[in-house]
C-alpha positions in Angstrom: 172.5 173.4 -81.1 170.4 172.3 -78.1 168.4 168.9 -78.4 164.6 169.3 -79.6 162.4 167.4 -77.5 158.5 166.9 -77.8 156.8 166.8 -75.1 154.1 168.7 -72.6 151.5 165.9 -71.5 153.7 163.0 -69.9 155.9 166.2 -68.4 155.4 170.0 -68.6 158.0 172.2 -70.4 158.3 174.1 -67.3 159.6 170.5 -65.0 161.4 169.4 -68.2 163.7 172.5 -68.6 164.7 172.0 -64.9 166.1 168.5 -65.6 167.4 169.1 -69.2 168.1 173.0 -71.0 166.9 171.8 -74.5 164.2 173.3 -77.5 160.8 172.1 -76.0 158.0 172.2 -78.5 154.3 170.8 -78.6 154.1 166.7 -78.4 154.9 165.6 -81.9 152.2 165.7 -84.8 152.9 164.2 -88.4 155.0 166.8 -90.8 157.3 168.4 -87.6 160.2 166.3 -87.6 160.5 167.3 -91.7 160.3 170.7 -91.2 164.0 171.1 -89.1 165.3 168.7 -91.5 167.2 172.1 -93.1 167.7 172.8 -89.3 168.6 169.6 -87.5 169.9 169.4 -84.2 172.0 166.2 -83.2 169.6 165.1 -80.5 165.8 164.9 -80.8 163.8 163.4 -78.2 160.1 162.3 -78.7 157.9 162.1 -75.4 154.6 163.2 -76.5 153.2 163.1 -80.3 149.6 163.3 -81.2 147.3 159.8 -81.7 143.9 159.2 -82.8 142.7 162.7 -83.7 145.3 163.8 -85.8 148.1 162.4 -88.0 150.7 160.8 -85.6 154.4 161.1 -86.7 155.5 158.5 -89.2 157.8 155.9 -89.3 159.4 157.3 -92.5 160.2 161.1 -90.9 162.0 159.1 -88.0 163.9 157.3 -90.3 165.0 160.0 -91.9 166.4 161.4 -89.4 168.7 158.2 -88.3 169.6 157.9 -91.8 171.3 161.2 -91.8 172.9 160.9 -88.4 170.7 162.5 -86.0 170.3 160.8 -82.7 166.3 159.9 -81.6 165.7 159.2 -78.9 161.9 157.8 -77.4 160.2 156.8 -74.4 156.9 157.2 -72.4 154.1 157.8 -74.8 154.6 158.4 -79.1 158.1 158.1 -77.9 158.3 154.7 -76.7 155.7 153.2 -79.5 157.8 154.4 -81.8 161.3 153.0 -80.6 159.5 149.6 -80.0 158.9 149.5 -84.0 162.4 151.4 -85.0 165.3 150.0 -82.7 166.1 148.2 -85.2 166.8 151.0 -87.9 168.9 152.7 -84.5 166.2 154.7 -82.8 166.9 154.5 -78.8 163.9 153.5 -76.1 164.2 154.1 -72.7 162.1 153.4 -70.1 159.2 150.7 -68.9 156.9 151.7 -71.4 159.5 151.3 -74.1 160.6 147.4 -72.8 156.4 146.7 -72.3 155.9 147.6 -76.0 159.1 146.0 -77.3 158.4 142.6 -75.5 154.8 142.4 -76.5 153.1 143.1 -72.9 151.0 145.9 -74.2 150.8 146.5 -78.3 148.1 148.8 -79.1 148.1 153.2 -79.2 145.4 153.5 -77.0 147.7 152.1 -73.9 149.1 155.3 -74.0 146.8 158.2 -75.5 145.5 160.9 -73.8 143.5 164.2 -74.8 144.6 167.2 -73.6 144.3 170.7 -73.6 145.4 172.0 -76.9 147.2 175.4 -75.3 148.9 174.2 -72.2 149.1 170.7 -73.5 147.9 169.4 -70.0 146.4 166.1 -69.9 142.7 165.9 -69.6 142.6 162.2 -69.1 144.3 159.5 -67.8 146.5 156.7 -70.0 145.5 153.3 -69.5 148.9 152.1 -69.1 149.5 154.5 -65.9 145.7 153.0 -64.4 146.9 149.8 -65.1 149.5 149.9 -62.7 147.9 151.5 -60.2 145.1 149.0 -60.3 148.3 146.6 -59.8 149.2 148.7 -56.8 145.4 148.2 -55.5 145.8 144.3 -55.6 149.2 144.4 -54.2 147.9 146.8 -51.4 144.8 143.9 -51.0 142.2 146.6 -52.4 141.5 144.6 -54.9 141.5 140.8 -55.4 142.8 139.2 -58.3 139.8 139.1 -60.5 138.2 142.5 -59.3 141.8 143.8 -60.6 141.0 142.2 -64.1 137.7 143.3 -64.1 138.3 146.8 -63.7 141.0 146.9 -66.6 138.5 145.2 -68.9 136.2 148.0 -68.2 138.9 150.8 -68.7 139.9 149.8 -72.2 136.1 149.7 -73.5 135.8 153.1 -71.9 136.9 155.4 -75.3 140.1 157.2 -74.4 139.2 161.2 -73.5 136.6 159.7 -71.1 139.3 157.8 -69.0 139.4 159.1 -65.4 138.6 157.2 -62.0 135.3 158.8 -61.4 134.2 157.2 -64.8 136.0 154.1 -64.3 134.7 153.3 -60.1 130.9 154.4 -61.5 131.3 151.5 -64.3 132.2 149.0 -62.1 129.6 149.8 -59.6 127.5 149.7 -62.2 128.6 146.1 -63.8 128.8 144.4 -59.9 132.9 144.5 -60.0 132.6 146.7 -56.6 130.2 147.2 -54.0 128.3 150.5 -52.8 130.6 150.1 -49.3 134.1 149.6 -51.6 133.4 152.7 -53.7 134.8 155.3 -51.4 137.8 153.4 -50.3 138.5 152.2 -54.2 138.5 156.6 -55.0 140.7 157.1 -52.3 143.3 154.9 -53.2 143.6 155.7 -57.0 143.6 159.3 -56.0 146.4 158.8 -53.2 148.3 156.5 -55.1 148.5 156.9 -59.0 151.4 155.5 -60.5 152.2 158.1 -63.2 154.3 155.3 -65.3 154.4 158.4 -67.9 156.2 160.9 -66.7 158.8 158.4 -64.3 159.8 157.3 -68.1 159.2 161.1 -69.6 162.4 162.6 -67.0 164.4 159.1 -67.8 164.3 160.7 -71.6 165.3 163.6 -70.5 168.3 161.8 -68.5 169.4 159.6 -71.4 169.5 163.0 -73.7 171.9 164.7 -71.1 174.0 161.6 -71.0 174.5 161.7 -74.4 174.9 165.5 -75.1 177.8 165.1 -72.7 179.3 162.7 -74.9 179.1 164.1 -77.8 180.1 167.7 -75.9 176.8 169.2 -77.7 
């Protein structure tokens, strides 16, 4: 049986299946995992699961799963929260977002949640962890100094989560005296050139780790 993986927001089915041949389905809402639990497949991979307008996946449906032998296997957004809080009970995390959870750098949902479009699963806004580091790019590239960098991450995480997107976040910090007028236009240009999407870079090394291991265990 092919693996099931959840996903469509970090990557799209259609750049997933051209890395990995697996079941794709919809990111990962609370109820899913139980319903193939008469069906299981030996490898399930969890990308993409839904956050704070709907019931996320639980702990308990994941656990499940490892109890009865089924390999899990998390990273880049639902998936790498949860393999941060179950690597313990034998869940696997791959990826930066995984290790920035696990060792405390970043702790909270909202690092990673998106909206998106509810038929193409598409993201419609941007995660704070991927503009966090390309705000870090900005300082590295001298675009930023230091404390403008800090500034404008203070003033993404009190923007609420759907409304996440450059525009929104420059206009803000024109607004609150982070940037000038004259900075504005080279600030857009470099987010827009040069966003680090930290979610899908983990998303394909997923994908990897689940062809790794299908070869091992000839599935």
């Amino acid at each position: 049986m092919k693996p099931v993986v959840y996903t469509g927001t970090s990557i799209s089915h259609t750049q997933a299946k051209q890395i990995l041949d697996a079941d794709y389905r919809p990111p990962v809402r609370r109820g899913d995992l139980r319903r193939i639990l008469n069906d299981t497949p030996e490898i399930i991979g969890i990308i993409d699961g839904v956050f704070l307008d709907s019931a996320a996946v639980a702990h308990r449906e994941i656990i499940e799963l490892l109890k009865i032998g089924v390999i899990v296997i998390g990273g880049a957004s639902m998936g790498a929260l949860r393999a941060s809080e179950l690597d313990t009970y034998g869940m696997i995390g791959v990826g930066r977002i995984y290790e920035m959870y696990r060792s405390g750098v970043i702790e909270s949902d909202d690092e990673v949640a998106v909206t998106f479009n509810g038929e193409t699963n598409e993201s419609l806004s941007l995660p704070l962890v991927n503009i966090r580091e390309t705000v870090n790019a900005a300082q590295t590239a001298g675009i930023l100094h230091e404390e403008q960098a800090k500034a404008v991450l203070g003033i993404t995480r009190k923007i609420f989560y759907p409304e996440r997107n450059y525009r929104n976040i420059i206009a803000e910090c024109e607004k609150k005296g982070i940037i000038k007028a004259a900075e504005k236009k080279i600030l857009q240009d470099f987010f827009l050139e040069n966003n680090v999407d930290l979610k899908r870079k983990d998303a394909i090394l997923v994908l990897e780790k689940i062809k790794e291991l299908s070869i091992e265990h000839e599935i």
